[in-house]
N, C-alpha and C positions, 0 to 999 in steps of 0.2 A: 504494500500500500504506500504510496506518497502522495503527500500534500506537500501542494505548490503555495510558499510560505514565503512571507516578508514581515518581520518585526513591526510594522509601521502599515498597517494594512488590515481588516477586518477577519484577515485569516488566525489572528488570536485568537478567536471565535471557535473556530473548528479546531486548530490545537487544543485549547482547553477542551474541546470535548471529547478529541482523541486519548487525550492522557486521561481524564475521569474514567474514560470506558478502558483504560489501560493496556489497548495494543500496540502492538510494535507497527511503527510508521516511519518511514522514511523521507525529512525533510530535504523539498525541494526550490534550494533558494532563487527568490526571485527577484533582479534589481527595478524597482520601480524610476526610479533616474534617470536610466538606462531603458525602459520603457519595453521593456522583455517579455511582459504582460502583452503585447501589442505583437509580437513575433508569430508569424507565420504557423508554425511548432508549437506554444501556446495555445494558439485560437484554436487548435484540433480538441483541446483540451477544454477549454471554454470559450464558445465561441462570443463568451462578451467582453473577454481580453481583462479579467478582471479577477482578483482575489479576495474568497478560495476559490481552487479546487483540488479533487481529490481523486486519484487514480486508483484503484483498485483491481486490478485485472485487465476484461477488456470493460469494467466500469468505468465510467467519470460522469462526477455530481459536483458539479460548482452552486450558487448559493449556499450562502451557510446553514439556513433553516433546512434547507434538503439534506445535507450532508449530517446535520445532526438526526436530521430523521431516519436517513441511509445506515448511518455508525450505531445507532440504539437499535436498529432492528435485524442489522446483522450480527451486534452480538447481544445477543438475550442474555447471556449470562455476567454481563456487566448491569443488569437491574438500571436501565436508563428512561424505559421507557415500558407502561402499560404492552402486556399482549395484545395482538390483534382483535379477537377477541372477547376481551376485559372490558366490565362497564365504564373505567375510567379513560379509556382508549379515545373517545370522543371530544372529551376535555381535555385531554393531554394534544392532539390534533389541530383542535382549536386557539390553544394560547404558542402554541408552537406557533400558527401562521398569524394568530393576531399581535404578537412582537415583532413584525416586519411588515404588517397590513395597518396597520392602528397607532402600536405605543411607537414604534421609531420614527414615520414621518409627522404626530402630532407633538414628538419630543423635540425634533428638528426642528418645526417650524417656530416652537416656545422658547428654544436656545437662539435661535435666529432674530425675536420678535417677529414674527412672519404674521399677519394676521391670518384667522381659518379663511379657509374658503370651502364652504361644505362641497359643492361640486367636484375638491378631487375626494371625495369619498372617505378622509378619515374622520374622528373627535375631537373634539377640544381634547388638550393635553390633560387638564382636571380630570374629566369622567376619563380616560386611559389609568392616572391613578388610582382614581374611585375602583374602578373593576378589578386594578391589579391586589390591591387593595382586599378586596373583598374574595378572590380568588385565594387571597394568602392566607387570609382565614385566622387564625391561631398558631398556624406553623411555622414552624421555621423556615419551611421550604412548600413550594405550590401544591406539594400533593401529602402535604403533614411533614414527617419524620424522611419522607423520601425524596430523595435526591434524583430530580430526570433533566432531561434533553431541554425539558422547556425551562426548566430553573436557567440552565445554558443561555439560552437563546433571551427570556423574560428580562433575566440576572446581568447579562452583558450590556444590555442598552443602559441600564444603569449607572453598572460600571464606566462604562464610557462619557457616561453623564460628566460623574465626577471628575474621569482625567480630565475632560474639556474646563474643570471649575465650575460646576454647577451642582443641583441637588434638587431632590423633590419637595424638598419641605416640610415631609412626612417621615416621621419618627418610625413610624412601622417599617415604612419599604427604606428609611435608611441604615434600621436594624439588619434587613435583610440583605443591605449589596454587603454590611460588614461581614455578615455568616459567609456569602459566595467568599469574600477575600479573601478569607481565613483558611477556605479549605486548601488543603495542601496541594493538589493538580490544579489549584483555579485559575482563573484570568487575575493579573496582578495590575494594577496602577506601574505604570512606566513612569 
């Protein structure tokens, strides 16, 4: 397996969630300065010339919400992700795509000051916390005690919150990016 990786790049994303699910991978570095992402050989790889992505065989899964969903359902026995299945299978599916459908571009647009514009289709930033929020429930983590894909995916826009110098406001979800930071494979504050 390699993942086409750059420090400086959202493919920290998929690292973190290759090391939680703890296989062996082989990092394939990529200069973005150098614009290597954009190489001919690359775009076979993803053809959106963009990082991640992830070769596995004759696989390749670029987006990172894909690749997290690819990496928890090939290996079951790293407990990333509800069975197929499992009544929590559907929730777990759900906030997997609504941290790349919802919380990141109404996150972006409230780091940016962006006014909404409901026509492109996401939330106000608020009701994104409200739900994440409510989703968290008591737990430490989105599905109680259990640690999955979408903690990954939920957990990292967060995270990234903060290296940019920001924060939600909210003592709950910033209870929660401290739990992500702590775990020992997590995504780290650069």
């Amino acid at each position: 397996m390699k993942l086409y990786f750059n420090p400086r790049s959202r493919a920290v994303i998929a690292k973190w969630m290759l090391d939680e699910a703890g296989v062996e991978y082989e990092i394939v570095p990529i200069d973005l300065e150098k614009r290597e992402q954009k190489s001919p050989e690359f775009l076979q790889v993803n053809p959106a010339g963009k990082l991640p992505a992830l070769v596995d065989g004759a696989v390749r899964v670029f987006e990172n919400a894909a690749l997290c969903l690819y990496v928890a359902d090939r290996y079951p026995q790293a407990k990333l992700a509800p069975k197929v299945d499992a009544p929590e299978r559907g929730r777990y599916l759900s906030l997997m795509v609504y941290s790349t459908s919802q919380l990141e571009p109404s996150m972006g647009d409230h780091m940016a000051k962006v006014p909404l514009l409901p026509q492109r289709g996401w939330t106000e930033y608020a009701h994104t916390l409200d739900a994440v929020e409510r989703e968290l429930g008591d737990g430490p983590y989105l599905f109680g005690d259990w640690f999955t894909a979408a903690d990954v995916m939920i957990g990292s826009m967060f995270i990234y919150q903060r290296m940019l110098g920001g924060a939600t406001g909210r003592p709950k979800l910033e209870a929660y990016v401290d739990r992500l930071l702590a775990r020992p494979k997590g995504m780290k504050l650069r």
